[in-house]
C-alpha positions in Angstrom: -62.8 -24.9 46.8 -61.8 -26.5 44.0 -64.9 -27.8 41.7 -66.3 -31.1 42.0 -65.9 -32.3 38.4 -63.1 -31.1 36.3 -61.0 -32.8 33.7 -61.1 -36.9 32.4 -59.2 -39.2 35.1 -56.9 -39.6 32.6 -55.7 -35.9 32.2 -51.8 -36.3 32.3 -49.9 -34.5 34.9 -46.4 -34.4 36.4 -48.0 -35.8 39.8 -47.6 -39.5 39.3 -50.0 -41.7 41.3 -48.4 -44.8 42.5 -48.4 -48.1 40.3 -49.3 -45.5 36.6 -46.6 -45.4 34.3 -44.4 -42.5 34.1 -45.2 -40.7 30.6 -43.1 -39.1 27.7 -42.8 -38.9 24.2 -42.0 -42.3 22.3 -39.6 -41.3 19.8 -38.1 -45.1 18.9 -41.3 -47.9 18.6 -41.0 -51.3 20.0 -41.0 -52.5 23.9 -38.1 -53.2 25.8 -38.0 -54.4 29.5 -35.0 -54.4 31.8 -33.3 -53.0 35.0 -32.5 -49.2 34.3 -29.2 -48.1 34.9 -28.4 -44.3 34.7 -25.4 -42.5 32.4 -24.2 -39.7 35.1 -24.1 -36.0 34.3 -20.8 -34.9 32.6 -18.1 -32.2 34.6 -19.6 -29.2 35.4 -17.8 -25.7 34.9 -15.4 -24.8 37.8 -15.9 -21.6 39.6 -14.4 -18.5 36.9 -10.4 -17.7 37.7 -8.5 -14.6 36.1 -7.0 -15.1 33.0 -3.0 -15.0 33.7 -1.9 -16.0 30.1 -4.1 -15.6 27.4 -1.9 -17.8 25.2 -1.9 -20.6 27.5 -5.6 -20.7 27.9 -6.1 -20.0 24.0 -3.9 -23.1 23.4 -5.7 -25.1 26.1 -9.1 -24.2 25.1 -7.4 -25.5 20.9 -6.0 -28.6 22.4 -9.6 -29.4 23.7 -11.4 -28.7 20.5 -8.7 -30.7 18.6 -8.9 -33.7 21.1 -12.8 -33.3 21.1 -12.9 -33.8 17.0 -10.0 -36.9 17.2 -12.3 -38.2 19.4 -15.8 -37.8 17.4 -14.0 -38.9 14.5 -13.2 -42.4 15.7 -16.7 -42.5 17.8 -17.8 -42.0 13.6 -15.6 -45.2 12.2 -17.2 -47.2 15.2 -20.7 -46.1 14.6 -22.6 -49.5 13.0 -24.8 -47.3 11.4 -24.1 -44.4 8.2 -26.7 -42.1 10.1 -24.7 -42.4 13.2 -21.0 -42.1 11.8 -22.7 -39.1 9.7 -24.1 -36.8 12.9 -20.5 -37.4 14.4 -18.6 -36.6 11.6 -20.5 -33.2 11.5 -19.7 -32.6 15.0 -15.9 -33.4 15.2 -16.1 -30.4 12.1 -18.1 -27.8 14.2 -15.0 -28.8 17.1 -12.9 -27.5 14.1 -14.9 -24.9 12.7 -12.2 -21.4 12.5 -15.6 -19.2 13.4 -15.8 -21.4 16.5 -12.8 -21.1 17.5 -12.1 -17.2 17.1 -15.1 -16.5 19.7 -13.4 -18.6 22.1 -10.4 -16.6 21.6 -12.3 -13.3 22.0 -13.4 -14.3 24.6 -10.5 -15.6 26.5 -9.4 -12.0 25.3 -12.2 -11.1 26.9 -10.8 -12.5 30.6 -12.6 -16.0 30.5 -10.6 -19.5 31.3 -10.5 -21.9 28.3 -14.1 -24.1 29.5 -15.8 -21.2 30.6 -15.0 -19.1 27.2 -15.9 -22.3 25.2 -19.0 -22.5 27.3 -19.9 -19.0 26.5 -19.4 -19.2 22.7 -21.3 -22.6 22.2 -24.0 -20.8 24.7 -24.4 -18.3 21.7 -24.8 -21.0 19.5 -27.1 -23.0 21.3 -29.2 -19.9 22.3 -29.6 -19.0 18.5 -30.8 -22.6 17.7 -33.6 -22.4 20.5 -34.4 -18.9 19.1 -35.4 -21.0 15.7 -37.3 -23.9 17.3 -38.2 -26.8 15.9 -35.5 -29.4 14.2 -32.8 -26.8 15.4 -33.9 -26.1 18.9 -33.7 -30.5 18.7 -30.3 -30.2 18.0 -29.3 -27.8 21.0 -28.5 -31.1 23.2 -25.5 -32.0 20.2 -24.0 -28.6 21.7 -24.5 -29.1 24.9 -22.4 -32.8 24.3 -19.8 -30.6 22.5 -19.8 -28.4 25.2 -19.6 -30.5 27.7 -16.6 -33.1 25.8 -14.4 -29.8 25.7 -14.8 -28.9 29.4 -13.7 -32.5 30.2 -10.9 -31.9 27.9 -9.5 -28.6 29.6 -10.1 -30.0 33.0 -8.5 -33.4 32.5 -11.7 -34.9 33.6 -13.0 -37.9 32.0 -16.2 -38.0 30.2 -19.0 -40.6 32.1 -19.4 -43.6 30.3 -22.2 -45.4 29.4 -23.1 -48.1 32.1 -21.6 -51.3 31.5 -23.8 -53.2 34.2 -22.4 -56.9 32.6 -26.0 -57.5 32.0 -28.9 -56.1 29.5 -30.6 -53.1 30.9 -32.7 -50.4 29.8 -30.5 -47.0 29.5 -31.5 -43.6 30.9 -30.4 -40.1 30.9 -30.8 -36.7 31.4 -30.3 -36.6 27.2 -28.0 -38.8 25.0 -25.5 -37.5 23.3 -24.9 -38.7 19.6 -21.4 -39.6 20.3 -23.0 -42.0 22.9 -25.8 -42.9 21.1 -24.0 -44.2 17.7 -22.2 -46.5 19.6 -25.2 -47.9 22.0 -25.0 -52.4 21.6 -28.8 -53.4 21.0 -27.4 -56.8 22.4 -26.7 -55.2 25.7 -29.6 -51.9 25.4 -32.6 -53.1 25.3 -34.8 -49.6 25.3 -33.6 -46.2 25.9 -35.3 -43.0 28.2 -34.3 -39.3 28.3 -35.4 -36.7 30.7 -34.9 -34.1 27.8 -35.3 -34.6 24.2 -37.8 -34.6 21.4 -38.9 -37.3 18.3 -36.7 -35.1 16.2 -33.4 -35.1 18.0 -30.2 -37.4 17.3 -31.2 -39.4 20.2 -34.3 -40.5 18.3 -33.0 -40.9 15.0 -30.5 -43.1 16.4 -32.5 -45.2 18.3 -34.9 -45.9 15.7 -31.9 -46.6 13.1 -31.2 -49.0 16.1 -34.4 -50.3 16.3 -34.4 -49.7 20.1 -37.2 -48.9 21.9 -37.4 -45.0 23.1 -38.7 -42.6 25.4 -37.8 -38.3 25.8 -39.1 -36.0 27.5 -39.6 -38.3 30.7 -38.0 -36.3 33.3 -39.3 -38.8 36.0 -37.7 -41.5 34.8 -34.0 -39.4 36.5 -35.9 -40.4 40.2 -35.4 -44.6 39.6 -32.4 -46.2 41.4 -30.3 -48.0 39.1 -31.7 -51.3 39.2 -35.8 -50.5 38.9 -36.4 -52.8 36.5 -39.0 -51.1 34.1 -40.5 -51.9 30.6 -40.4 -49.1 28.2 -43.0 -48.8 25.2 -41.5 -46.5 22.4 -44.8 -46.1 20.8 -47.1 -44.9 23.8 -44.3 -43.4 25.6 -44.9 -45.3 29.1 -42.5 -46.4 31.2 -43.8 -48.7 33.8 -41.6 -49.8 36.7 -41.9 -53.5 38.7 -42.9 -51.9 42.3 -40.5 -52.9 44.6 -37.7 -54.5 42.0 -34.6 -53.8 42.7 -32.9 -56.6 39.8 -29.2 -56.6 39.9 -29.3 -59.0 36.7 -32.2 -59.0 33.8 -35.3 -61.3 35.4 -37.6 -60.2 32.3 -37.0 -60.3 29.1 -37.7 -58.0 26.5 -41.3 -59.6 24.9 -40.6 -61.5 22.2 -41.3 -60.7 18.9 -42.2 -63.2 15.9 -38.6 -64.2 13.7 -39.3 -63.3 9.9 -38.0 -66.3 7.3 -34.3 -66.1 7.1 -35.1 -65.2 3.3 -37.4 -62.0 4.3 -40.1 -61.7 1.4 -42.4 -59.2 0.8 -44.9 -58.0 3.2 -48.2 -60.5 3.0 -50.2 -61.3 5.5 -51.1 -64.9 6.4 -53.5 -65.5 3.9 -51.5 -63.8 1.2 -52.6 -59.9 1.3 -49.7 -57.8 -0.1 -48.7 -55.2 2.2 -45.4 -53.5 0.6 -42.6 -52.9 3.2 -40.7 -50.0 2.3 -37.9 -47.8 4.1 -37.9 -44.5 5.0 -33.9 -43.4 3.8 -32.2 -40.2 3.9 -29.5 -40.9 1.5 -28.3 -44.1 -0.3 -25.9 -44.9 2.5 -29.5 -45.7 4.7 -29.6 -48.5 2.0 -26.5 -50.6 2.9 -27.5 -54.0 4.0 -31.1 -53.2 3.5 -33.8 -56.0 2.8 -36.8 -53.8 1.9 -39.1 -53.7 -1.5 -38.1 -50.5 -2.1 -38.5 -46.9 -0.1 -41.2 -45.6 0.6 -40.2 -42.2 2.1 -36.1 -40.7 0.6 -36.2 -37.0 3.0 -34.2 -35.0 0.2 -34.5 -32.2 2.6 -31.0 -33.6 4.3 -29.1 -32.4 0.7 -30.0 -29.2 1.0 -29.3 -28.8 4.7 -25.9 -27.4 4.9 -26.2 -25.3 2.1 -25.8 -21.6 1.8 -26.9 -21.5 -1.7 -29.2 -24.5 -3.4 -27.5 -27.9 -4.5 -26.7 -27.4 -8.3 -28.6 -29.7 -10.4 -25.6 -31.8 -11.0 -25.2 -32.5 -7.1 -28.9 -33.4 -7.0 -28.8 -35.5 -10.2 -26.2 -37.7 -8.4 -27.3 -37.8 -5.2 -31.2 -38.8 -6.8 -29.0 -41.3 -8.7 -27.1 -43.3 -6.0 -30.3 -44.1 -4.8 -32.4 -44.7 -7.6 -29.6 -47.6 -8.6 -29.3 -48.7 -5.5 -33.1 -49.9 -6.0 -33.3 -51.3 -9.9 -36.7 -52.2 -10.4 -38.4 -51.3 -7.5 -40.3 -48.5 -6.4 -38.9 -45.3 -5.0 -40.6 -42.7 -3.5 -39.2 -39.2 -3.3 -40.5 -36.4 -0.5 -39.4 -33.2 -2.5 -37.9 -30.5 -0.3 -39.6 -30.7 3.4 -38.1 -27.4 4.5 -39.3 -24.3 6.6 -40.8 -24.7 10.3 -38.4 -26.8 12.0 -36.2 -27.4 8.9 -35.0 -23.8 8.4 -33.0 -23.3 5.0 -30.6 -20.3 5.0 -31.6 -19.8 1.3 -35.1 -19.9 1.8 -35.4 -17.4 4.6 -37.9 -15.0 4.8 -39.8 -13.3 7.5 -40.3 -14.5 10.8 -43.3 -16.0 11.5 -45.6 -16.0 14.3 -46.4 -19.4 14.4 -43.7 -21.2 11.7 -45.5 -24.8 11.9 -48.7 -23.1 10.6 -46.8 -20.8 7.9 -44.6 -21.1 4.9 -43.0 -24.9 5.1 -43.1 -28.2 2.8 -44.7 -27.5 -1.0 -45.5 -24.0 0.4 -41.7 -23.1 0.0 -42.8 -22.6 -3.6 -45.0 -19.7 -2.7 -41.9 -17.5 -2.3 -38.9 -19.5 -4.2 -40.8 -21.3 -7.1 -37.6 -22.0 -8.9 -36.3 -24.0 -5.6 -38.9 -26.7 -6.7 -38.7 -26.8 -10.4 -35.1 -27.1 -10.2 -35.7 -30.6 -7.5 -38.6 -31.7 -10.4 -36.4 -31.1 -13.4 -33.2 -33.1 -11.1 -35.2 -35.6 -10.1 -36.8 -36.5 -14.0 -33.5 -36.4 -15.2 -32.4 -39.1 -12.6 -34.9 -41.2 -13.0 -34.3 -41.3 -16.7 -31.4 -42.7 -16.4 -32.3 -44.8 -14.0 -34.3 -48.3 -13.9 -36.3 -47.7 -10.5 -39.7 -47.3 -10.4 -39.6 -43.6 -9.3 -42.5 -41.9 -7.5 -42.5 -38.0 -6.8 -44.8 -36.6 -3.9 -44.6 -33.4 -1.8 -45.1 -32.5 2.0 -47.7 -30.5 3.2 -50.4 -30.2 0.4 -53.5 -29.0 1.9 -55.8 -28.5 -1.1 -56.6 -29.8 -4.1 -55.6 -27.2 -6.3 -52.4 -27.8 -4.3 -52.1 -31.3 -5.2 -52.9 -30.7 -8.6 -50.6 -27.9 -9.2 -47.6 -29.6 -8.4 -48.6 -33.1 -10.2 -48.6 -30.9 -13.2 -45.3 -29.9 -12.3 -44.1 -33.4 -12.2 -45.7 -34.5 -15.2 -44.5 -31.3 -17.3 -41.1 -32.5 -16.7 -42.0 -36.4 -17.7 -41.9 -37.9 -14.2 -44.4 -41.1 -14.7 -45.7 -40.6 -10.7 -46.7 -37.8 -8.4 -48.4 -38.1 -5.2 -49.4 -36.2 -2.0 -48.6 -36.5 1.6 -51.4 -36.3 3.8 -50.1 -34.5 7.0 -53.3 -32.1 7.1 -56.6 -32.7 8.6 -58.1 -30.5 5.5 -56.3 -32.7 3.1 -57.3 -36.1 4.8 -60.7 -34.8 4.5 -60.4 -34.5 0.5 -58.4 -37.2 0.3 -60.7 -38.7 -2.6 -60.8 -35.1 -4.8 -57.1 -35.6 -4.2 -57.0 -38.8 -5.5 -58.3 -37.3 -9.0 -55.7 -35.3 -9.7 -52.9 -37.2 -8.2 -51.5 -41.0 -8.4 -51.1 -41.8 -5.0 -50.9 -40.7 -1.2 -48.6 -41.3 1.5 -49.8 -40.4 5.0 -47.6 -38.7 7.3 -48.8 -39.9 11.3 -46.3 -37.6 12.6 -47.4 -34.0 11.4 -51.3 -35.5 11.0 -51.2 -35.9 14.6 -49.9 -32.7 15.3 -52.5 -30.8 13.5 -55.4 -33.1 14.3 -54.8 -32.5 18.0 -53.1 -29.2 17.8 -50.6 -30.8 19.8 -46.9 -29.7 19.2 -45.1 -33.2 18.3 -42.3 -32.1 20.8 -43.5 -31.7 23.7 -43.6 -34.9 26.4 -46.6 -33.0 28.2 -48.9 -33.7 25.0 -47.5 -37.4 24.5 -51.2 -38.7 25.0 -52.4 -36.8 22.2 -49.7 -37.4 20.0 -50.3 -41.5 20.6 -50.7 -42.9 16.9 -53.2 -45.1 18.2 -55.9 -42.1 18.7 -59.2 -43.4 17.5 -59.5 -40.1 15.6 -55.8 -40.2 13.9 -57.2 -43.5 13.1 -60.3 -42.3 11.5 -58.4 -40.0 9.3 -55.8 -42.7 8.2 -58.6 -44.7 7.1 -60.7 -42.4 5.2 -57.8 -41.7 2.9 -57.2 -45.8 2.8 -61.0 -45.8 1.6 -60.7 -43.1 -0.8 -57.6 -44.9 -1.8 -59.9 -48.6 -2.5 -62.6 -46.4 -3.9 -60.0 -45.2 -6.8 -58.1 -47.8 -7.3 -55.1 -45.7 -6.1 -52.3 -46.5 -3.5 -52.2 -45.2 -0.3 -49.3 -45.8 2.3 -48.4 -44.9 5.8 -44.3 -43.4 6.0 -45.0 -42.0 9.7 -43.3 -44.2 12.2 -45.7 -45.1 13.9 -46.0 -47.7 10.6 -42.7 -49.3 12.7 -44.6 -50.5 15.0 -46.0 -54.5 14.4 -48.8 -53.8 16.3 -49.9 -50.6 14.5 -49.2 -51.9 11.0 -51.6 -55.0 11.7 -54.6 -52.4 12.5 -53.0 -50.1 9.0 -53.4 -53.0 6.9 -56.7 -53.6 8.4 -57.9 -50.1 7.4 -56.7 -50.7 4.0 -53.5 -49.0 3.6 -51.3 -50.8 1.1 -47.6 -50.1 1.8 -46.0 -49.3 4.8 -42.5 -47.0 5.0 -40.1 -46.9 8.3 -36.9 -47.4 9.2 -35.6 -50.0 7.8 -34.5 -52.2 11.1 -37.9 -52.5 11.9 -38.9 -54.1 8.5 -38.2 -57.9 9.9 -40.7 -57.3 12.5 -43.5 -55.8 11.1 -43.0 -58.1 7.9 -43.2 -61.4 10.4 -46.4 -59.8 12.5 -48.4 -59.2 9.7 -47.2 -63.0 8.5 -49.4 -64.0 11.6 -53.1 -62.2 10.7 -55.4 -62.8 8.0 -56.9 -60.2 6.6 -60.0 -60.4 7.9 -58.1 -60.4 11.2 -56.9 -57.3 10.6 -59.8 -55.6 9.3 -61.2 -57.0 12.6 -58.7 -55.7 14.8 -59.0 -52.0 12.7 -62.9 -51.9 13.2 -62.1 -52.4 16.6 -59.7 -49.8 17.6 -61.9 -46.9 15.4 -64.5 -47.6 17.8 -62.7 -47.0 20.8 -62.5 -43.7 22.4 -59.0 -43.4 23.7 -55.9 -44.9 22.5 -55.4 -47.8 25.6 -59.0 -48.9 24.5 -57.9 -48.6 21.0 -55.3 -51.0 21.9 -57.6 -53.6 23.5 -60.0 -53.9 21.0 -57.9 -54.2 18.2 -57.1 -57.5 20.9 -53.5 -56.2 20.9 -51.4 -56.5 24.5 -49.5 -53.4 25.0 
């Protein structure tokens, strides 16, 4: 007999209860509503043949990959957005890639029919990415889509399309490929929801370049009939569906958010409070057609990605550059090399690790590869030098102060005039104001805080509750570094996502965070939101949600509709 207490009501599980919302992971913020309409599975692999002409099948399986990487490459001149024309440029090169192709000529060698031998080689592939985890295990799906492009190729099937419903809808999907993804109309998409996926796939990067709502991880969400209209909130994760509504045409509209002055402005609140709105960029091409005071959060992990060997200081110098003048006179702030965990660098391998999100990742690098980080320091002052931004230096993962105060001296060794510390460690959040002494500035990371706050792995849909930025006790640590931060006289942003959300960035400004970083499509929102609240309103609306006890309560008192 099972006991008669046991866990909270609110315990998720896989059984849903009739009229709750189906759960995931929000991975884009913002709330779309809208009938869902599915995007079918692709081809699957025909039942294995003998090989009667290796040649043939060799030539078939080329003609694939070369049609495949044609086709990428013109997905990548459509894309609207540089992230999105980026991820597909890289794939139409791995359909091109010689070490690619000579396993799927061993193997049709081998006896294997063109799909099923590139099936079996990008299987390797894929398996070898899941065997890393994190970021790379996230980019598994882009293989499957290559996969799955190249099979449709040999077969002379078409790939399914993306529903075209002649109506707005809400778009789901077993998981969305990039090449489907960069092309996705925010006129006609209002939110997007995967049944696979993670905050840290393309899907997600996409959508949030988009500034469409999102949701992985929601397997459920593949048992709606097309035409369950539903409202998806990117920020909890919920889906909830309209019992009952079958719409053939949009009867709700997405809710409608407050339109920012045509000239934007910089972030104040009604009664003149400066909150700065910066964007989070991974290269200067994030900064086309930007309207944002400066950046708050440049990853210059995606430099060093594809390299064997470090970037020389030259490539960093110009890299650091293109942004830095891209923003004269405003502030820049620079993440130095995030890698390790799930942001593997071949150069900086080392031993495997038990448990890689607790080990040797962000400033921790330096423990084993010192010179990695000088190197970024000493490229970095010399950009900035040169350079008329207002150029801010901080690292990832500093747990200690002795941390934080070992790498400011770093920075100021080499004549950077700013170095700061990301808070993305409950030990750090906790000594945020010794922090504070020996550095010029924090920036806190909601992402990776939540993760290690709730020991809850940021990828997994199961955990999505925990991983909800509006936990009363993520919110508690957030505002004892914003306090620390008043008490000093010291800045202390938000770059987490969750800083996206209008909502969220009322209650931030309320705690007394003074910039806020995202992506830079959800600037005009957040920037007309917090043009609505006074100050005291949103120190209201922050006292509220600390004293809840759970996120939905959170929400309410800070007298916020979901």
């Amino acid at each position: 007999m099972p006991p008669s207490t046991g866990w909270p009501p609110c315990w998720p599980t896989r059984t849903r209860i009739v009229g709750e919302p189906l759960r995931g992971l929000g991975v884009s913020p913002g709330v779309g509503t809208g009938p869902a309409y599915r995007l079918p599975d692709p081809p699957g692999l025909p039942p294995p043949r003998p090989v009667v002409d290796p040649d043939a099948e060799r030539d078939r399986a080329y003609a694939a990959l070369d049609a495949v990487g044609r086709e990428l490459t013109a997905r990548a001149g459509a894309a609207a957005e540089p992230a999105g024309a980026d991820i597909l440029r890289a794939h139409a090169a791995v359909a091109g890639d010689r070490t690619l192709r000579d396993g799927v000529a061993a193997a049709i060698r081998a006896g294997h029919e063109a799909p099923h031998a590139v099936a079996a080689v990008l299987a390797g592939h894929r398996s070898a990415l899941l065997a890393a985890g994190g970021r790379p295990a996230a980019r598994a799906a882009d293989l499957d889509d290559l996969r799955n492009r190249v099979v449709a190729h040999c077969l002379g099937r078409p790939m399914p399309a993306v529903p075209e419903p002649g109506h707005p809808y809400v778009l789901t999907a077993t998981d969305l490929a990039p090449a489907d993804a960069a092309l996705l109309d925010p006129r006609r998409v209002r939110a997007v929801v995967t049944a696979a996926g993670g905050a840290t796939g393309h899907t997600a990067i996409l959508a949030r370049a988009k500034g469409l709502p999102a949701v992985a991880a929601c397997p459920a969400v593949l048992d709606l009939p097309d035409g369950t209209t539903v409202t998806v909130d990117g920020t909890t994760g919920h889906v909830t569906t309209d019992a009952g509504t079958l719409a053939p045409a949009p009867t709700r509209p997405a809710p409608a958010r407050p339109v920012p002055a045509p000239d934007g402005g910089a972030g104040r609140t009604a009664d003149g409070h400066p909150v700065a709105l910066l964007a989070n960029i991974g290269g200067a091409e994030d900064l086309t057609g930007v309207a944002a005071e400066g950046v708050g959060l440049f990853r210059t992990e995606l430099l060093f990605a594809h390299h064997i060997d470090p970037p020389s200081t030259a490539e960093q110098v110009a890299a650091y550059r293109a942004v830095f003048d891209a923003m004269p006179e405003r502030p820049v702030v620079v993440r130095t090399l995030d890698a390790g965990s799930d942001k593997p660098l071949p150069f900086l391998a080392g031993d495997r690790e038990p448990n890689p999100a607790l080990g040797i990742r962000g400033v921790r690098t330096a423990r084993r590869r010192p010179e990695v980080l000088r190197a970024q320091i000493a490229a970095l002052a010399a950009a900035a030098r040169r350079s008329r931004a207002r150029v801010a230096v901080m690292a990832p993962m500093i747990a200690t102060v002795a941390e934080a105060a070992g790498f400011a001296a770093l920075c100021r060794e080499a004549g950077l005039p700013s170095a700061g510390a990301m808070i993305e460690v409950p030990a750090a959040a906790l000594r945020a104001a010794g922090i504070l002494r020996v550095v010029d500035f924090l920036s806190v990371g909601t992402n990776d805080l939540s993760q290690y706050a709730f020991a809850a792995d940021r990828r997994s849909g199961d955990l999505a509750d925990l991983l909800d930025p509006w936990q009363p006790a993520l919110l508690a640590l957030i505002a004892s570094c914003a306090a620390a931060g008043t008490a000093a006289g010291r800045p202390v942003g938000v770059c987490g996502e969750a800083a996206a959300d209008p909502r969220y960035a009322v209650v931030l400004a309320g705690l007394g965070v003074t910039s806020l970083s995202m992506t830079p499509a959800a600037i005009p929102a957040v920037r007309a939101e917090l043009a609505l609240r006074t100050l005291d309103e949103c120190r209201a609306a922050a006292r509220g949600a600390l004293a809840a006890d759970d996120p939905e309560s959170a929400r309410a008192a800070a007298r916020v509709t979901p």
